[in-house]
C-alpha positions as CSV (number, residue, x, y, z in Angstrom):
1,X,0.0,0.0,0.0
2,X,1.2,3.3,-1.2
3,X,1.3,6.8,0.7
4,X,-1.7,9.1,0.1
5,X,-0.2,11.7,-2.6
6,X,-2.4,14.5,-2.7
7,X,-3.8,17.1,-0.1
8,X,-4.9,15.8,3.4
9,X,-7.7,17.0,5.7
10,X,-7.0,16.2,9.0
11,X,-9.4,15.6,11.5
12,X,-8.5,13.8,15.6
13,X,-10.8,13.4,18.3
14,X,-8.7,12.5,21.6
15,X,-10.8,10.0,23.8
16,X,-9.4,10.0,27.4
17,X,-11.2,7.7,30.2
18,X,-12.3,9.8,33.0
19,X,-10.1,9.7,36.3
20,X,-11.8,6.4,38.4
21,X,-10.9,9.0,41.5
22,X,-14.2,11.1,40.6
23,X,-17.5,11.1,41.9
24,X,-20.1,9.6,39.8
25,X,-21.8,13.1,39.1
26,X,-18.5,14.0,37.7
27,X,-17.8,11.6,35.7
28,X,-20.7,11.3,34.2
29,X,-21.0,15.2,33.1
30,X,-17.6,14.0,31.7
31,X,-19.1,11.3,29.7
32,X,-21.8,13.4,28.5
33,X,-19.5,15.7,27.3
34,X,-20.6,18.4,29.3
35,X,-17.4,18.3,31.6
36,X,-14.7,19.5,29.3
37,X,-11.0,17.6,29.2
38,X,-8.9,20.9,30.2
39,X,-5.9,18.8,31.5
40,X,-2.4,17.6,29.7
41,X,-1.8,16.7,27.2
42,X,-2.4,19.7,25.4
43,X,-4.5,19.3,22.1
44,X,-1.5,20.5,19.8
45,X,0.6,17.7,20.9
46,X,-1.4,15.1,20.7
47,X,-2.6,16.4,17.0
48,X,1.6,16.3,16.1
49,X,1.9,13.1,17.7
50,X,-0.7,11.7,15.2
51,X,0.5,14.1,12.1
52,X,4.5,12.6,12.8
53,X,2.8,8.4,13.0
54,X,1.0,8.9,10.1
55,X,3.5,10.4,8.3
56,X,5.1,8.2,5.5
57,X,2.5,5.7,6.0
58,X,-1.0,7.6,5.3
59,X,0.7,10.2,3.2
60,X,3.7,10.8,1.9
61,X,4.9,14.1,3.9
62,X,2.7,16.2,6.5
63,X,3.1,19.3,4.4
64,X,0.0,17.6,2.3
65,X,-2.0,18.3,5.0
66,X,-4.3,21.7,4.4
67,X,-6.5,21.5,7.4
68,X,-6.6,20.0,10.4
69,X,-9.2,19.7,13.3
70,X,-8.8,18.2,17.3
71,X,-10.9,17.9,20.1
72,X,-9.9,16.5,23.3
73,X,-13.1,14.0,24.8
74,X,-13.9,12.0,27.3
75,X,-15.0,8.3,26.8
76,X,-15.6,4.9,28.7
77,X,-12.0,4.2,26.9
């Protein structure tokens, strides 16, 4: 399988299990998304962890990408 050659749009949604320390109440506001994810790691880093894996595999360089989108979650996992 060959590298992706033309332009890329970018899109990662970070999923992060809340803390099993909270109270229920908590995390379940986090679950419903209404109890944003403000801690580390930063949403920058982890979209440049994802842009540096993929790169090579699901296109050729990460200059192809034009757009890019993150969001930082919470899920069950």
């Amino acid at each position: 399988r060959h590298p992706h050659e033309g332009p890329v749009v970018l899109d990662v949604a970070a999923t992060f299990e809340p803390p099993t320390s909270w109270p229920k109440w908590r995390r379940a506001l986090a679950l419903s998304g209404t109890w944003p994810h403000v801690v580390k790691p930063d949403i920058d880093n982890v979209v440049k962890l994802v842009k540096d894996a993929l790169n090579g595999l699901a296109w050729r360089d990460d200059s192809q990408v034009i757009a890019i989108t993150g969001r930082k979650l919470y899920g069950e996992q």
